[in-house]
C-alpha positions in Angstrom: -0.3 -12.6 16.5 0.4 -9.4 14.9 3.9 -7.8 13.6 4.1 -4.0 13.6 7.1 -3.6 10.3 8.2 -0.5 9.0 10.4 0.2 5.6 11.9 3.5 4.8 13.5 4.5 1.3 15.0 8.0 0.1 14.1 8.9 -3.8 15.8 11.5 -5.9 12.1 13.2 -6.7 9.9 15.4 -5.3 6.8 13.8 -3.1 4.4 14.8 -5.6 6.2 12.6 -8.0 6.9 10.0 -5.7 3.0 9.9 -4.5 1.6 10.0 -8.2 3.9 6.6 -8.5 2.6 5.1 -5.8 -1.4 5.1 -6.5 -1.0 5.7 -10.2 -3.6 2.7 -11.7 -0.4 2.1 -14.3 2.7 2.6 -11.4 0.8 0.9 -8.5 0.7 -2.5 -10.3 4.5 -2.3 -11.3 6.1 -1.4 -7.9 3.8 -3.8 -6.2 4.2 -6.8 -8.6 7.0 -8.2 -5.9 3.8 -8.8 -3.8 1.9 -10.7 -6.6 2.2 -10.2 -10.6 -1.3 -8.4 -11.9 -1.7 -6.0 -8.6 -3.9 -3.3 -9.0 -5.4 -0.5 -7.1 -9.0 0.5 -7.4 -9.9 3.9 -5.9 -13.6 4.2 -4.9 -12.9 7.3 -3.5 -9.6 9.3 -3.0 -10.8 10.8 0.5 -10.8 10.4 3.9 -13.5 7.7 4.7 -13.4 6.4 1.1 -13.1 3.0 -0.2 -10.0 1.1 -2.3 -9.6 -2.6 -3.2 -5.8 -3.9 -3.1 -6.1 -6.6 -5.7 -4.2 -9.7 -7.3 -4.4 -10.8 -10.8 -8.4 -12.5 -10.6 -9.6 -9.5 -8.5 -9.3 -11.3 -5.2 -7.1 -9.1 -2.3 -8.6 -6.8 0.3 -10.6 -3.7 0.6 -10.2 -0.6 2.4 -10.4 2.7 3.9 -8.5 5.9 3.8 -8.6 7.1 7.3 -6.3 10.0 7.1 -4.8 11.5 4.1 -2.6 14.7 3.6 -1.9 14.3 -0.2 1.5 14.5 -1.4 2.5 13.7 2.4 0.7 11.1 4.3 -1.8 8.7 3.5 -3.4 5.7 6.4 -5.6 2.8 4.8 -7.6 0.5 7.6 -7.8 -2.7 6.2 -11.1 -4.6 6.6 -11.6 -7.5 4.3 -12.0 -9.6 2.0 -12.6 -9.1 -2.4 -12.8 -12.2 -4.2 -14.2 -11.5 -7.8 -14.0 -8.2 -6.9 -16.7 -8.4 -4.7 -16.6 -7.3 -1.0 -17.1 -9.8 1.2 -18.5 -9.7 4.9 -16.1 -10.2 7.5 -15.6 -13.9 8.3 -13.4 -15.7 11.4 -10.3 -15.7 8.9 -10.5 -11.7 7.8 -10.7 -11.0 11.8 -7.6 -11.9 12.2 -6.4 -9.1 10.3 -9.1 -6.7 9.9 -8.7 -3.0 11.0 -4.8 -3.2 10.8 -3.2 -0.2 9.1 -0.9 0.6 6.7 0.7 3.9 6.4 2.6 6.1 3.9 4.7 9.1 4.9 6.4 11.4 2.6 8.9 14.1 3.8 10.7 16.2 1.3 14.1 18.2 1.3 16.5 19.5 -1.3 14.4 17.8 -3.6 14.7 14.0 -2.5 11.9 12.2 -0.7 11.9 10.0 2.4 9.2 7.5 2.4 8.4 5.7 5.8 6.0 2.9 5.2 4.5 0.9 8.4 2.5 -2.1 8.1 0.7 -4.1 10.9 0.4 -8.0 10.0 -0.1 -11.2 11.1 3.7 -12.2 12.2 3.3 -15.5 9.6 3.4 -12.9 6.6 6.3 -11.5 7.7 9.2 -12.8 6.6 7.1 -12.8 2.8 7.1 -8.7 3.4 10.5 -8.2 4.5 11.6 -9.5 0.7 9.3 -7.8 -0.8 8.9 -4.4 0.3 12.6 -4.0 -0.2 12.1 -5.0 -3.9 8.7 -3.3 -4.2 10.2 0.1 -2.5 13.2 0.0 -4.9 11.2 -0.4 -7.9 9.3 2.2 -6.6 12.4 4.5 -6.8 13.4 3.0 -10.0 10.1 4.7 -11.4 9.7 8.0 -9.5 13.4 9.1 -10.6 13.0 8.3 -14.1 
């Protein structure tokens, strides 16, 4: 069953600042390590239609694809499957359940703070794990756009 969540944060920076935190290679893996210590971000290609791998510590997490982007402002990933080794895997029984669910960043500015909207689709048994961490994740996020 799947579990439409959505997490909103306001960040005394400008949304260039704020989105260079978010996919930095260096930034991405400290605001996400509430999800997993060692997270990374591998961009295969920062443009509509191109490919990332969300990864743990060992290179196994999930790959990909930026359906919509409007950088500095709004950024849509549909996620497909599985990376174990780093590897993409085909799509099994196990990665249906999930695959093609999105996950969206919005950034709107004024007077010079930054309102990020995140919504994630999931499967509902994940759930409770995301609404501790995205709070943490979110604020660490802040923690490093303001400084």
């Amino acid at each position: 069953m799947m579990e439409k969540l959505s997490y909103k944060i306001s960040i005394d920076a400008p949304r260039e600042k704020v989105w260079e935190s978010l996919w930095n290679q260096q930034t991405y893996s400290q605001w996400t390590s509430p999800f997993g210590e060692g997270s990374s971000i591998q961009i295969k290609d920062w443009n509509e239609g191109g490919r990332v791998h969300f990864t743990a510590a060992g290179g196994n997490g999930m790959y990909s694809d930026i359906v919509k982007m409007t950088e500095n402002a709004y950024i849509s990933f549909r996620h497909l499957g599985e990376v174990k080794g780093g590897q993409e895997l085909p799509i099994d029984e196990k990665a249906k359940e999930w695959s093609g669910w999105m996950e969206n960043y919005t950034l709107t500015e004024a007077d010079g703070k930054t309102t990020l909207l995140v919504e994630v689709a999931m499967l509902e048994k994940e759930t409770e794990f995301m609404n501790k961490a995205f709070p943490k994740a979110l604020d660490k996020l802040k923690e490093i756009a303001e400084s």
